[in-house]
N, C-alpha and C positions, 0 to 999 in steps of 0.2 A: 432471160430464160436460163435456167439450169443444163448445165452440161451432163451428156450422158455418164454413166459410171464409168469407172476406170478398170481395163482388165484384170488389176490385181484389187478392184473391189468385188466385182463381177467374181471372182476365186472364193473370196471372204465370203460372198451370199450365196456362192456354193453349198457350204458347209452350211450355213444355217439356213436356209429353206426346208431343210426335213421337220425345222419349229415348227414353223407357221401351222400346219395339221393341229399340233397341240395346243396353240391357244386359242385357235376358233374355235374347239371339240372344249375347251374348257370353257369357257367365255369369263365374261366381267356381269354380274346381277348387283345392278345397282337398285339404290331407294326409287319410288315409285314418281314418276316425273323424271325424275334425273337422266343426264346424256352421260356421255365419256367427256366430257367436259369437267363433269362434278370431280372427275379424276386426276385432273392436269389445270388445276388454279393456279399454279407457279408458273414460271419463262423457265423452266429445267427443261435441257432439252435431251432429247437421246439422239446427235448427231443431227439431220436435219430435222426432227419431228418432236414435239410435244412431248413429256415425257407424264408418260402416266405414275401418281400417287399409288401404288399398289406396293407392295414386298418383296423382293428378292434378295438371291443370293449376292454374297460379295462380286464386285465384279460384273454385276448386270444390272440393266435398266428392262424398264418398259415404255415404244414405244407406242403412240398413234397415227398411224397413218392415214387411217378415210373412217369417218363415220353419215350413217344415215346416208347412204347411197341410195337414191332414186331406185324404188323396186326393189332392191335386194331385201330379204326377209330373214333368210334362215341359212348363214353359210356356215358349210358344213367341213371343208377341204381345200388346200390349194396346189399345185403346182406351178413349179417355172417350167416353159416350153421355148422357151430361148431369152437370150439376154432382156434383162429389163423387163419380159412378158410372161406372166402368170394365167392359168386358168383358174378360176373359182367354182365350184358347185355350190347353189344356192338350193336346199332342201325345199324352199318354199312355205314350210310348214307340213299339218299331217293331211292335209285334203290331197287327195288323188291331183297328178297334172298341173301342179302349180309350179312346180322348178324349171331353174335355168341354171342354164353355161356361163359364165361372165370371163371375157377377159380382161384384165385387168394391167395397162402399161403405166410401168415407172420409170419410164426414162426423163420424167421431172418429177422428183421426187416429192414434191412440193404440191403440186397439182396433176394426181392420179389420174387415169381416163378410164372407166369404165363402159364397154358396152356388152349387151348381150350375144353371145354365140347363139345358144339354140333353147328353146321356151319349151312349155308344154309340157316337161318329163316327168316321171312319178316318183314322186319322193326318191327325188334323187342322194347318194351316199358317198361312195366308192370312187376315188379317183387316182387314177396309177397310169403311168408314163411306162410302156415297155419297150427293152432294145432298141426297135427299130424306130422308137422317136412317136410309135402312134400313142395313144392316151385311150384307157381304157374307162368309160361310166359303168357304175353298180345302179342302176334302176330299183322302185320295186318290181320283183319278176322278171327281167330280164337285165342283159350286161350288150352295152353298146363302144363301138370303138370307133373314134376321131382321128383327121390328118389335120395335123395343129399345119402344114405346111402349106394346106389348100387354103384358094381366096376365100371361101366360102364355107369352113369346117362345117356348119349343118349338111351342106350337100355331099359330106365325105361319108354320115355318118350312116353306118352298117350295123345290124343288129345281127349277137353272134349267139345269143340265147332269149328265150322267151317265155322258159318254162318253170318258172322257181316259184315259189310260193309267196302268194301277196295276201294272205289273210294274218289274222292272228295278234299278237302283243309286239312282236318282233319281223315289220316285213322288211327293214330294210336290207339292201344287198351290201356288204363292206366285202374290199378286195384289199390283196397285197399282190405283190408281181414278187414271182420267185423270178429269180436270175437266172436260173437252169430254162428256164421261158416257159411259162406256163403263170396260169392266175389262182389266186386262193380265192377261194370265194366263201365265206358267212351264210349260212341257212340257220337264222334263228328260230329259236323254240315259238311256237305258236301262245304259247301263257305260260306262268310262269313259276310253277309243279307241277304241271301236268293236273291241274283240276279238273274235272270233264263239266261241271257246269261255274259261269260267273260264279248263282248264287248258293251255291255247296264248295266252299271252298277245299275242306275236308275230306271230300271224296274225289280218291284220286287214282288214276290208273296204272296198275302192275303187270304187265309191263304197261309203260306210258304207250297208247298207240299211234301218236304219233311217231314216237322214236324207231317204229318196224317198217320191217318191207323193202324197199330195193333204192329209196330215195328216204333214208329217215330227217328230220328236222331235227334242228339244234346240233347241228355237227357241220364239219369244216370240209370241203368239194377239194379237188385242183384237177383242173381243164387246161391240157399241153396247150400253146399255141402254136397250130402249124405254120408250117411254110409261107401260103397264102394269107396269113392272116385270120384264119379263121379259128374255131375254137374245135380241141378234141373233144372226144366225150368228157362227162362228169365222173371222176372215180373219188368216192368216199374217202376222206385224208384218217379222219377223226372223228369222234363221235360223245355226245355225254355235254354238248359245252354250249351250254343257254343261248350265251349271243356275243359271237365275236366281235366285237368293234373297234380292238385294239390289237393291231397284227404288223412285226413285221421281222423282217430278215435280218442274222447279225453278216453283213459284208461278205466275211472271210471264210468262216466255218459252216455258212448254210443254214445255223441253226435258227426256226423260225419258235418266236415267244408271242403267246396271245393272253393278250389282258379279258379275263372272265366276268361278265357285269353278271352274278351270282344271284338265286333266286331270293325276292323280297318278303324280310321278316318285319313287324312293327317296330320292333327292339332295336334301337338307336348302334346298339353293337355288334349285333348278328343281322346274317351271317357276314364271315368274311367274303371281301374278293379274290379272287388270284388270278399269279400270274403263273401260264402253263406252257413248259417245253413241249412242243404239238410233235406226237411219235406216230408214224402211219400205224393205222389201228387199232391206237390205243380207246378206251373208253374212258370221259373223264367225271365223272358222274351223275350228271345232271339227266332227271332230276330225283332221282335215290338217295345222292351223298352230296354231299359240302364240305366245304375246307379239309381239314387233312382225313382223308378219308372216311367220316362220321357221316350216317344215318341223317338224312333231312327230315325237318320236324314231321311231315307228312307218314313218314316211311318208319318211324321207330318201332314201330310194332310189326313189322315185318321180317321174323325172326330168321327166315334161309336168305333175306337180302347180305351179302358179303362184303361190304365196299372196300377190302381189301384187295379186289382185284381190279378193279380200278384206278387209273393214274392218279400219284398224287401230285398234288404243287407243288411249284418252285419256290414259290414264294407267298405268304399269303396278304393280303395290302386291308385296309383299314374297310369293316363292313358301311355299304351304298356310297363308297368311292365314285364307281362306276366309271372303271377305264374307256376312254374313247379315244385316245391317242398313244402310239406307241414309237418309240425311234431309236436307235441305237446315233451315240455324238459321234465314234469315230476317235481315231487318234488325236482329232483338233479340236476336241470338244470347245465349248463356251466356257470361259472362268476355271478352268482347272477343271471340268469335267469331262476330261478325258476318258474316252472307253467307257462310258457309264449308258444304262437305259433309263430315258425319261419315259413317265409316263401321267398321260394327262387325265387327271380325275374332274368328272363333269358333274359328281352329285351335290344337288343341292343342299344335303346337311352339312352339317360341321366339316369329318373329316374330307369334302372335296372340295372344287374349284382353287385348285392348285396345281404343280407341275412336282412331282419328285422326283430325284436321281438317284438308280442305283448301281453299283458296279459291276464287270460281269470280269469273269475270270477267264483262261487261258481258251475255253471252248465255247466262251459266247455266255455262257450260264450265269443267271443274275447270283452274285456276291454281294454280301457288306450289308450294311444299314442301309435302309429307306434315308434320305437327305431333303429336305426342302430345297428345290428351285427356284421355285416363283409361287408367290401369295396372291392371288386374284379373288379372293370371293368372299365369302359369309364372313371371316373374319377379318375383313378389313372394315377399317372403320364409314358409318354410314353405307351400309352395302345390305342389299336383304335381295328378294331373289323376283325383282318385282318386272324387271328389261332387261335384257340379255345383251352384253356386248361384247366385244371381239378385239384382240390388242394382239400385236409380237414382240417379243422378248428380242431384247441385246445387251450388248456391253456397253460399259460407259465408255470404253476407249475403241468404238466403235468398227468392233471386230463383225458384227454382222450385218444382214442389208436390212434390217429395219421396213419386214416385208410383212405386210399384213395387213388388212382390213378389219375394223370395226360398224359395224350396223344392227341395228336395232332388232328385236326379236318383237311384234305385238301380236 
């Protein structure tokens, strides 16, 4: 039997657990038949695990930890909730009611144990650990909170909203936990220009009507968390911003950066994504404007449209990237990537299924070149986008806990 970790390992997988999100939200799309096996032909190992065939930076591997877990379909999220033990969120897929909780212990790192916490949920997303240790799920339509401490977490579990929007291109709920205590929550756009029918693509609404009224869609919420546990009201952060899926806080300065999955053109290079410093109030222009402030194809003819007064980006990233992970490394980053923002691109073309790094400077704000991270997808050799799988990243001098699960998407 495998000994449990060691508390200055247990330190080391401190710092990298905030991975794990990224390579689940990016995955591995391998040839059609093929496992994560197809990946790891060699005895290279990353520390106790399998070392997957994929690309990285100097200084890091890719391991495998579990594939094809009984039941598991579509994980989307992890956390640790104490030494050795992770939660998982399992999307299920897109049919209503098919997700699950998984926890997940490594205390043999060798022979993982999976069981499920709690069945049933709706396309479940969102997973965030606040303060006080509870764990917060993003549902579609509502947001539900966990005591990882009870014998029984289903029986803990309390629903602290039920009212968010489940129709549309965009149901799911993604959170971040601000520090100040309170949650972010994601209300994406219901399609994606605002078309008012499928088959008219072309005609589209000015204002968009979904974006009006006192709860608009495709804009960013934050509900205080009281005292008790419970949730404050909803007050509007942000607004203009298709679908957050990549959100989170830099540590020190507070400042929160959201990866923009940007509306979908044909064209292989338009439009861009971005990444956006989230300012209360601001509007960031979706779906009027794209990338640096420019008229969306929709809207060019709409000569008193201004997109000048609208937020511009930070930074713009590679068009159908499609960020779904976001992290800030921290003073101890992986590999020399100290103080850098990774972020995990999940689209299926060319420029994604990969992890970039970029720097941020003295107030959090992304600096420097875009850097490759990790190589996981369409261009890796024999890889096309046929099964979905799931890997984490580490060092080859086995600076981190080599946490993560891989399982099949069918």
């Amino acid at each position: 039997m495998s000994m449990p970790l060691s508390n200055a390992a247990l330190r080391r997988l401190g710092r990298c657990v905030m991975l794990l999100n990224l390579m689940l939200l990016v995955g591995l799309f391998l040839a059609a038949g093929a496992s994560a096996k197809d990946y790891a032909r060699n005895k290279a190992r990353c520390g106790p695990f399998v070392k997957v065939a994929v690309s990285t930076a100097p200084g890091l591997c890719l391991g495998l930890v579990a594939q094809d877990v009984k039941r598991m379909r579509f994980p989307r999220g992890v956390i640790q909730v104490a030494p050795d033990i992770f939660w998982v969120i399992d999307m299920g897929g897109w049919s209503p009611g098919r997700g699950k909780l998984w926890r997940m212990n490594l205390s043999n790192p060798k022979a993982p144990l999976f069981r499920v916490l709690d069945q049933g949920l709706d396309r479940p997303h969102g997973l965030v650990k606040g303060a006080s240790g509870r764990v917060y799920v993003g549902t579609a339509g509502a947001i539900w909170r966990y005591d990882p401490s009870a014998s029984d977490p289903a029986a803990s579990k309390q629903r602290l909203l039920e009212d968010l929007p489940t129709a549309g291109r965009h149901p799911l709920t993604h959170l971040a936990y601000d520090p100040k205590g309170a949650l972010i929550i994601n209300v994406g756009a219901p399609s994606d220009h605002c078309e008012l029918a499928k088959d008219e693509p072309a005609r589209v609404g000015h204002p968009c009507p979904t974006s009006q009224g006192d709860r608009p869609q495709a804009a960013l919420y934050r509900a205080e968390i009281r005292a008790d546990g419970t949730l404050g009201p909803l007050r509007l952060l942000a607004e203009g911003l298709r679908n957050s899926m990549a959100m989170a806080f830099h540590p020190s300065t507070g400042l929160l950066l959201q990866g923009e999955n940007n509306i979908d053109y044909k064209e292989a290079g338009q439009p861009k994504e971005e990444l956006n410093i989230i300012q209360p109030g601001a509007h960031y222009g979706w779906p009027y404007c794209i990338e640096n402030q420019q008229r969306a194809r929709h809207y060019r003819k709409r000569s008193a449209l201004d997109c000048a007064k609208t937020q511009a980006p930070a930074r713009l990233l590679p068009a159908h990237a499609a960020p779904l992970g976001l992290v800030f490394s921290g003073p101890d980053g992986l590999a020399g990537f100290n103080d850098h923002w990774l972020v995990a691109y999940h689209g299926y073309r060319s420029a994604g299924q990969r992890i970039v790094a970029i720097g941020a400077d003295a107030d959090g704000e992304p600096s420097g070149e875009l850097q490759e991270w990790s190589l996981i997808g369409p261009n890796v050799p024999d890889a096309t986008h046929a099964a979905r799988q799931s890997a984490s990243a580490s060092t080859t001098k086995g600076d981190c806990g080599w946490r993560t699960i891989a399982t099949r998407r069918f």
